[in-house]
C-alpha positions as CSV (number, residue, x, y, z in Angstrom):
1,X,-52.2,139.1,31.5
2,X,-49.6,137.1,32.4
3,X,-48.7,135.8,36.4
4,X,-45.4,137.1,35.7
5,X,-46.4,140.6,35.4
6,X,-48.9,140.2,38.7
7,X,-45.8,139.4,40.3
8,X,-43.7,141.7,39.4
9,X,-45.9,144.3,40.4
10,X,-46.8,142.8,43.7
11,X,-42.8,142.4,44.2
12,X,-42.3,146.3,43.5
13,X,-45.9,147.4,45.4
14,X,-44.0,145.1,48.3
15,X,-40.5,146.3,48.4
16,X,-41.7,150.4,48.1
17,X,-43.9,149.4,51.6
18,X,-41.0,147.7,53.1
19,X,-38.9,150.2,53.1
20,X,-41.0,153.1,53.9
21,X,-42.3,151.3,56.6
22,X,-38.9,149.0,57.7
23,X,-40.5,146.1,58.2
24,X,-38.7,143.0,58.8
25,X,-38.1,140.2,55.5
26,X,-40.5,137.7,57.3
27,X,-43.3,140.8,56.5
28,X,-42.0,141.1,53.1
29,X,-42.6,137.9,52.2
30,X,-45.8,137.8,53.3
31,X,-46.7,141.2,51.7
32,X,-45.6,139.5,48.5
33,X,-47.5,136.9,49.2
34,X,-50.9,138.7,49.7
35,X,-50.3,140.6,47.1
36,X,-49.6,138.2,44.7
37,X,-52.9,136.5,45.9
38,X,-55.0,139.3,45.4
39,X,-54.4,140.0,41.8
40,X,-54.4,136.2,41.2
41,X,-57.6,136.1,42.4
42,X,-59.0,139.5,41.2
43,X,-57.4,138.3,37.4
44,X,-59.3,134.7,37.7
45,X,-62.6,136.7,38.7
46,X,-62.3,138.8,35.9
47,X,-61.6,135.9,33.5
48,X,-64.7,133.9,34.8
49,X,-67.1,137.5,34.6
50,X,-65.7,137.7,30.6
51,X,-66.2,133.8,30.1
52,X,-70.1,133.9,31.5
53,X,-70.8,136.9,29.6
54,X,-69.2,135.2,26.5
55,X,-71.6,132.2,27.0
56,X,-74.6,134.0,26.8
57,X,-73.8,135.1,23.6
58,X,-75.8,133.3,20.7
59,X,-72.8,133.5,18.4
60,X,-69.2,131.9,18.7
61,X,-66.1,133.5,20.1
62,X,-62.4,132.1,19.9
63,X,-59.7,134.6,20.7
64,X,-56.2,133.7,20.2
65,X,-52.6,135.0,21.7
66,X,-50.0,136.3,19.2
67,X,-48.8,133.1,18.3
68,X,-52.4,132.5,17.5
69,X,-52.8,129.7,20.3
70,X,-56.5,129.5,21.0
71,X,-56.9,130.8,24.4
72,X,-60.4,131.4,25.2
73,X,-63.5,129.6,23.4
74,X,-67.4,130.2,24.3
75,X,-69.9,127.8,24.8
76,X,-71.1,128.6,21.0
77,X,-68.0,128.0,19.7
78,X,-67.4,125.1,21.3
79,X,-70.8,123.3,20.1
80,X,-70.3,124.9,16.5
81,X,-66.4,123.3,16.2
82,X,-67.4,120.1,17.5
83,X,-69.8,119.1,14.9
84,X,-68.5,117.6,11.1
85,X,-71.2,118.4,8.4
86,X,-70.2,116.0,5.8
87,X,-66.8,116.3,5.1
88,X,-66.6,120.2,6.1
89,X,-65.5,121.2,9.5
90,X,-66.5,124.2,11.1
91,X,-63.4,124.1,13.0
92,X,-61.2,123.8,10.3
93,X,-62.7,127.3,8.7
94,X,-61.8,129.3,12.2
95,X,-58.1,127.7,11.5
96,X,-58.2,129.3,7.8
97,X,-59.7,132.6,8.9
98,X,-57.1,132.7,11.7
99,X,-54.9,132.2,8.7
100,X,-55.8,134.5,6.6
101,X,-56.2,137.4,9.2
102,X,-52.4,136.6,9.6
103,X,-51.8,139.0,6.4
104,X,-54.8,140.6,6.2
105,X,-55.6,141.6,9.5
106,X,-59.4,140.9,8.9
107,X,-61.5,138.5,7.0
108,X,-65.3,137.3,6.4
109,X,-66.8,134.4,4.9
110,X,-69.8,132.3,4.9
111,X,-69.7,128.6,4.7
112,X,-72.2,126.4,3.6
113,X,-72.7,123.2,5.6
114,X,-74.8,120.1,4.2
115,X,-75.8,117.3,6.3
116,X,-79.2,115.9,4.9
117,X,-80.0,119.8,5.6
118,X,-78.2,123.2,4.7
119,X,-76.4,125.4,7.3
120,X,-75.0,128.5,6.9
121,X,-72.3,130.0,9.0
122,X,-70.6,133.5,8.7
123,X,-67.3,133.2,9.9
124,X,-65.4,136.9,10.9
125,X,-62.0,137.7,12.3
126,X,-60.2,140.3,12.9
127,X,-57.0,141.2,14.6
128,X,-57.2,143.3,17.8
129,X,-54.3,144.4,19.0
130,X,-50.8,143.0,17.7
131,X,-51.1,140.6,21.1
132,X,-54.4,138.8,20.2
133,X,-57.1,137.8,17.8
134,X,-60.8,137.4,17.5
135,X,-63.1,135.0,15.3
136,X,-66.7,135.1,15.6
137,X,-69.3,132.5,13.9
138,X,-72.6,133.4,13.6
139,X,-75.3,130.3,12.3
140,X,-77.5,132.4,9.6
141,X,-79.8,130.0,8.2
142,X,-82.4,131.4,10.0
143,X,-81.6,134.8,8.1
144,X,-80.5,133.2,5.0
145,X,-83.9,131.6,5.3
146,X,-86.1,134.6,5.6
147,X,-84.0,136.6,3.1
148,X,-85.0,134.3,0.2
149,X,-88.3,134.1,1.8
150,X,-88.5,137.9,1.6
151,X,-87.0,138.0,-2.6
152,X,-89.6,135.3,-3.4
153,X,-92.1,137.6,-1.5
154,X,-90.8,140.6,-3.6
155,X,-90.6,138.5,-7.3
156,X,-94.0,137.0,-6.5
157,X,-95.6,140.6,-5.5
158,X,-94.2,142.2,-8.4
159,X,-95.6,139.4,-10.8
160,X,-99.1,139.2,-9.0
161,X,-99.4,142.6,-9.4
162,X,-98.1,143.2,-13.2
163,X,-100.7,141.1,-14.7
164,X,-103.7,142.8,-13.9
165,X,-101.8,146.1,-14.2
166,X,-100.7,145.1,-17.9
167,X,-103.5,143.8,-18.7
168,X,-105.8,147.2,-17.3
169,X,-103.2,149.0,-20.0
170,X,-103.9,146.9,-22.6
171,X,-107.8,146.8,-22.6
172,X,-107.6,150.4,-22.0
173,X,-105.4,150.9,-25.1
174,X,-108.1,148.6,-26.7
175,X,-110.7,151.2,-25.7
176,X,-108.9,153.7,-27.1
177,X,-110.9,155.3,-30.1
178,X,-113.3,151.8,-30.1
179,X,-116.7,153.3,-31.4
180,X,-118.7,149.9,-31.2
181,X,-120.8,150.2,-27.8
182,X,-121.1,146.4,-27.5
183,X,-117.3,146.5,-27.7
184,X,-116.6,149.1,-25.5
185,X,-118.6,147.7,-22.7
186,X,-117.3,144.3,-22.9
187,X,-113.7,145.9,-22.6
188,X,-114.9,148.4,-19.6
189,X,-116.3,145.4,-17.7
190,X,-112.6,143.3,-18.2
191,X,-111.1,146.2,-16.8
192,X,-113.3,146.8,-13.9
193,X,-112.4,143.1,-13.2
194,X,-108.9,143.6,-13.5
195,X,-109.2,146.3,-11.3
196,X,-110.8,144.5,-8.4
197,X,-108.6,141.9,-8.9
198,X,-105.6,144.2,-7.8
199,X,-107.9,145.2,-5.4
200,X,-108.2,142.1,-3.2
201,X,-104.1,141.8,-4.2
202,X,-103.7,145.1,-2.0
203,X,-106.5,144.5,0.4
204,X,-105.0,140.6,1.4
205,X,-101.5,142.3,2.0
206,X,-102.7,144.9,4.1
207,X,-104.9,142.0,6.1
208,X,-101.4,140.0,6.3
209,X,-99.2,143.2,7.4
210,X,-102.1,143.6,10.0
211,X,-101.8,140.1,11.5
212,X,-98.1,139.8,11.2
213,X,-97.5,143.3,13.0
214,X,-100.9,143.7,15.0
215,X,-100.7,144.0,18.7
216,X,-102.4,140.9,21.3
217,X,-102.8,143.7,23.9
218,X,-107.0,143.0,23.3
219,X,-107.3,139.6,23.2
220,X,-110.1,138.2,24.7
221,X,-112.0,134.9,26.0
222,X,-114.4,133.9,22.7
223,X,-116.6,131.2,22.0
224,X,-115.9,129.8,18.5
225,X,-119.5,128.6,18.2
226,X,-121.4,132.0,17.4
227,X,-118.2,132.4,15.4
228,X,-118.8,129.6,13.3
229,X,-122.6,130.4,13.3
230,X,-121.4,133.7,11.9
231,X,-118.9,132.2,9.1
232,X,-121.5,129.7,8.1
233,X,-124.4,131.9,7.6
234,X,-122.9,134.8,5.8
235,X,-121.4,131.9,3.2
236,X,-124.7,130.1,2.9
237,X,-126.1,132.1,0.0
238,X,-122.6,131.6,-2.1
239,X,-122.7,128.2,-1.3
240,X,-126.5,127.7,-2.6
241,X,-125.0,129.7,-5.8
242,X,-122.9,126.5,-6.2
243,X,-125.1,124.3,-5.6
244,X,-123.4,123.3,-2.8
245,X,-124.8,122.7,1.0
246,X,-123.0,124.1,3.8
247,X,-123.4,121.9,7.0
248,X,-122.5,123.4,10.7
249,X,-122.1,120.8,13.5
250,X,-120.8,120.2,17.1
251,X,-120.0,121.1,20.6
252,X,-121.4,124.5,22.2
253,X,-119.0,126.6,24.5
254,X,-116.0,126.1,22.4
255,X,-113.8,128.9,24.4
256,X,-110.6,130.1,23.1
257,X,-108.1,133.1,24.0
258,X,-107.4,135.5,21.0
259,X,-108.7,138.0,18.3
260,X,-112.4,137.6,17.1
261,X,-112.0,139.8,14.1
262,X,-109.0,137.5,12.9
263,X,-110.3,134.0,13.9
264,X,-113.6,135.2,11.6
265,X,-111.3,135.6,9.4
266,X,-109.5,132.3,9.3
267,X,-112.6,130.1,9.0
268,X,-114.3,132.2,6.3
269,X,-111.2,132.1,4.3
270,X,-111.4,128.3,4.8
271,X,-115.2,128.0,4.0
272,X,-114.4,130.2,0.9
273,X,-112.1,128.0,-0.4
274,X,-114.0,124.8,0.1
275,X,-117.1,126.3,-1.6
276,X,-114.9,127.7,-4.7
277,X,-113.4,124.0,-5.2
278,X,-116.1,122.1,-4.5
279,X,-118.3,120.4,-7.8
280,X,-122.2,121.2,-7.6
281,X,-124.0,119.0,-5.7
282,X,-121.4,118.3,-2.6
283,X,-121.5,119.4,0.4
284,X,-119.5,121.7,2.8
285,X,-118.9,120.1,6.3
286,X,-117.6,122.9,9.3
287,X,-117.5,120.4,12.1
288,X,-115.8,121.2,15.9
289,X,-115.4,119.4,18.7
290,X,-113.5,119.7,22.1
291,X,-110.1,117.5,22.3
292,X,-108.8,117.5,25.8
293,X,-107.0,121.3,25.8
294,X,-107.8,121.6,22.4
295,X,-110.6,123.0,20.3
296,X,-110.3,121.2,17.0
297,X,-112.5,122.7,13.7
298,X,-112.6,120.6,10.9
299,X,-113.5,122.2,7.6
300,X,-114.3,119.3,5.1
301,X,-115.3,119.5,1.5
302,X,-115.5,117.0,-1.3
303,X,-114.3,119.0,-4.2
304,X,-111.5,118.4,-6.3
305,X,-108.8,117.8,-3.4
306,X,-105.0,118.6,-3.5
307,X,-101.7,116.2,-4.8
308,X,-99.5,115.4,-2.2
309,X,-96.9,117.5,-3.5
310,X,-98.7,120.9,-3.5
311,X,-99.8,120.0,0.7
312,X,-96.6,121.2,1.8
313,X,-96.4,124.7,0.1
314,X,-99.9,125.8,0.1
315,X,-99.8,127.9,3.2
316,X,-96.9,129.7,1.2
317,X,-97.2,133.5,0.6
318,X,-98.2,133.5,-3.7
319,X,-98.7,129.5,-4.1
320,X,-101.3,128.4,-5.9
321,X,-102.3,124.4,-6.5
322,X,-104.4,125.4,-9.8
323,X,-103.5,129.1,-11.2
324,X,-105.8,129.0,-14.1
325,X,-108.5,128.4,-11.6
326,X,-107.6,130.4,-9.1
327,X,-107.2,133.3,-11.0
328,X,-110.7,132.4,-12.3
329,X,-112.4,132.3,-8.9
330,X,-110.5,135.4,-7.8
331,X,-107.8,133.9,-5.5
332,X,-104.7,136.1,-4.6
333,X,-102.5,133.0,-3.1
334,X,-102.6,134.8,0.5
335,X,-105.6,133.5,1.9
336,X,-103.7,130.0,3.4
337,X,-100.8,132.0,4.8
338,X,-102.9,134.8,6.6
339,X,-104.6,132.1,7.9
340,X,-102.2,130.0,8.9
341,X,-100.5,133.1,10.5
342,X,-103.2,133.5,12.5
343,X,-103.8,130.6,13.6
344,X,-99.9,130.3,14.6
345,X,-100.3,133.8,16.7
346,X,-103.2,132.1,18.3
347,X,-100.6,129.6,19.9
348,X,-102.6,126.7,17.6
349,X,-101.5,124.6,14.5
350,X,-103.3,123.9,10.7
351,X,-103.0,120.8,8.8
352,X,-104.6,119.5,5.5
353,X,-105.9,115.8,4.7
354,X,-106.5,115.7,1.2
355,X,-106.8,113.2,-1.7
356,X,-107.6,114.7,-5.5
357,X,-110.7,113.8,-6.9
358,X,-112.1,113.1,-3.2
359,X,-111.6,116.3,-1.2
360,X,-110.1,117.8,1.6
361,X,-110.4,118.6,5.1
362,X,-108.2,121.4,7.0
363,X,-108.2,121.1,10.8
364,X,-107.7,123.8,12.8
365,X,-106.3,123.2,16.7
366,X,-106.4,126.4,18.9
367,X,-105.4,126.0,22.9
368,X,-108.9,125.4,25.1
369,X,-110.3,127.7,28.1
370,X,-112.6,125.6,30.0
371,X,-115.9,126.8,30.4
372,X,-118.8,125.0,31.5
373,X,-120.0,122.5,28.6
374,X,-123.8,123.9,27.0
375,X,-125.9,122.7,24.4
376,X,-124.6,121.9,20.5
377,X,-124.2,125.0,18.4
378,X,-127.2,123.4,16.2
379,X,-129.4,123.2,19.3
380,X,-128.5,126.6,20.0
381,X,-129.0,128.3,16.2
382,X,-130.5,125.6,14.1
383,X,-127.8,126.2,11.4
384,X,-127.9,123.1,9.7
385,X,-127.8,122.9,5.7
């Protein structure tokens, strides 16, 4: 509100005490006075209690008068109208909304920003009262981000999942009214395969709804080494059917913060894939070793590696560096991006090294709890390959 109509009212409020109580003009004035003060002061109080609630907000506010003169602006707004991406200006899109809302009392649009990346903004205004206007802008890449995330998540499901479901219908139609045992067992067998193949489909989603929307509430101290003991030795015989040797070295007393069941789970997905890629005759190398706050596991193998260009999308949800082979070895693309969920949740980080022809190593980091250092995990089991 305007000083003006403080005023006024203090100048009324004023006059209606002087004369009920005759006092004298020098007490009128002063009455005035105070009482101009007071709503001054109680106006600029509330102005300051609407501005720091308006900074808090994530999102950008302008309001403007009814000449549409910009009289308030949050912190949001001021950082997201200060900054050029290329030759658009987020400022210059709160002018045309404010524009547009001249006519049509409301508007919404979202603006795509490129600077070396791509923003998105969703710009809203709408007219309050015939006195004053608002405009909001809201960043959404974040959201525009996970909603294509979440259609490619969708598109990919619904083509993992139609392949072995077309094919079950077609060897089953196949079946139908074969006579020829050979035949007919050759086809039940393809489906059976099919079947288990839409099997471990369903079964990796539900292990990645788990770890995405599982609780921490039981999270407790645990010593990667008897985990690793355990990884190693239950792969052991499906590495030896590969002719492949699986080798367990390092420090003892490797303590870490988290979920047993789910840190089992990251390193046997990782030992998996390192025996199913490997070439007979290599070796498997599961190697950890304390880094300052850091527990660092290095699963090494020396199989058929991964192109530079595939390292950056094969913790994806669905990606596959070699489809034909994955599908062969009985991959479902989720493995990498449960466990790099995991380890994420864990408060830790994954990364790849990798050449083609020569192999790869993925290195797990989770955060240390300092115990007092033991023997080696090999001095302990005597896992060794």
């Amino acid at each position: 509100m305007d000083l003006i109509f403080f005023l006024s009212g203090a100048v009324a409020t004023a006059f209606v005490a002087f004369f009920l109580s005759k006092r004298s003009s020098k007490e009128l004035s002063v009455a005035i006075q105070n009482e101009a003060q007071a709503n001054t002061t109680n106006t600029e109080d509330q102005l300051e209690s609407l501005m720091d609630a308006l900074d808090l907000l994530p999102i950008g506010v302008v309001i403007v008068d009814a000449k549409f003169n910009r009289r308030l602006r949050n912190n949001a707004a001021a950082a997201m109208t200060g900054v050029r991406y290329v030759d658009i200006l987020v400022d210059q899109a709160v002018d045309e909304m404010l524009e547009q809302i001249k006519t049509t009392k409301s508007g919404e649009r979202v603006l795509e920003a490129v600077a070396g990346t791509t923003r998105f903004f969703k710009i809203r205004g709408q007219e309050m009262d015939h006195q004053r206007a608002i405009v909001t802008i809201e960043d959404i890449t974040e959201k525009s981000r996970i909603d294509t995330v979440q259609t490619d998540f969708v598109a990919n499901l619904s083509h993992e999942l139609k392949t072995p479901i077309g094919a079950v219908a077609a060897l089953a139609d196949s079946l139908n009214g074969e006579t020829e045992t050979e035949v007919v067992w050759r086809l039940a067998e393809r489906i059976v395969t099919e079947s288990h193949r839409m099997s471990r489909i369903v079964d990796d989603l539900l292990d990645l709804s788990r770890v995405e929307f599982g609780g921490t509430d039981e999270w407790t101290e645990i010593d990667l080494g008897p985990v690793l003991v355990e990884v190693v030795s239950t792969n052991q015989h499906s590495a030896k059917r590969q002719g492949l040797g699986l080798s367990l070295t390092g420090s003892a007393e490797l303590m870490v913060r988290g979920d047993r069941s789910h840190l089992v789970s990251v390193f046997s997905n990782l030992v998996d894939n390192a025996i199913k890629y490997s070439e007979a005759g290599g070796i498997v190398l599961v190697e950890s070793m304390i880094q300052g706050d850091e527990i660092v596991v290095n699963v090494t193998d020396h199989g058929i590696g991964i192109a530079e260009r595939d390292q950056k999308r094969i913790f994806e949800r669905f990606y596959r560096v070699d489809k034909a082979r994955s599908r062969a070895t009985g991959g479902t693309g989720l493995g990498l991006s449960i466990v790099r969920h995991i380890v994420l949740e864990h408060g830790g980080s994954i990364d790849v090294r990798s050449e083609e022809g020569i192999g790869s190593t993925f290195m797990v980091r989770l955060p240390r709890v300092t115990k007092q250092p033991k023997e080696s995990i090999v001095e302990q089991t005597g896992v060794m390959a």
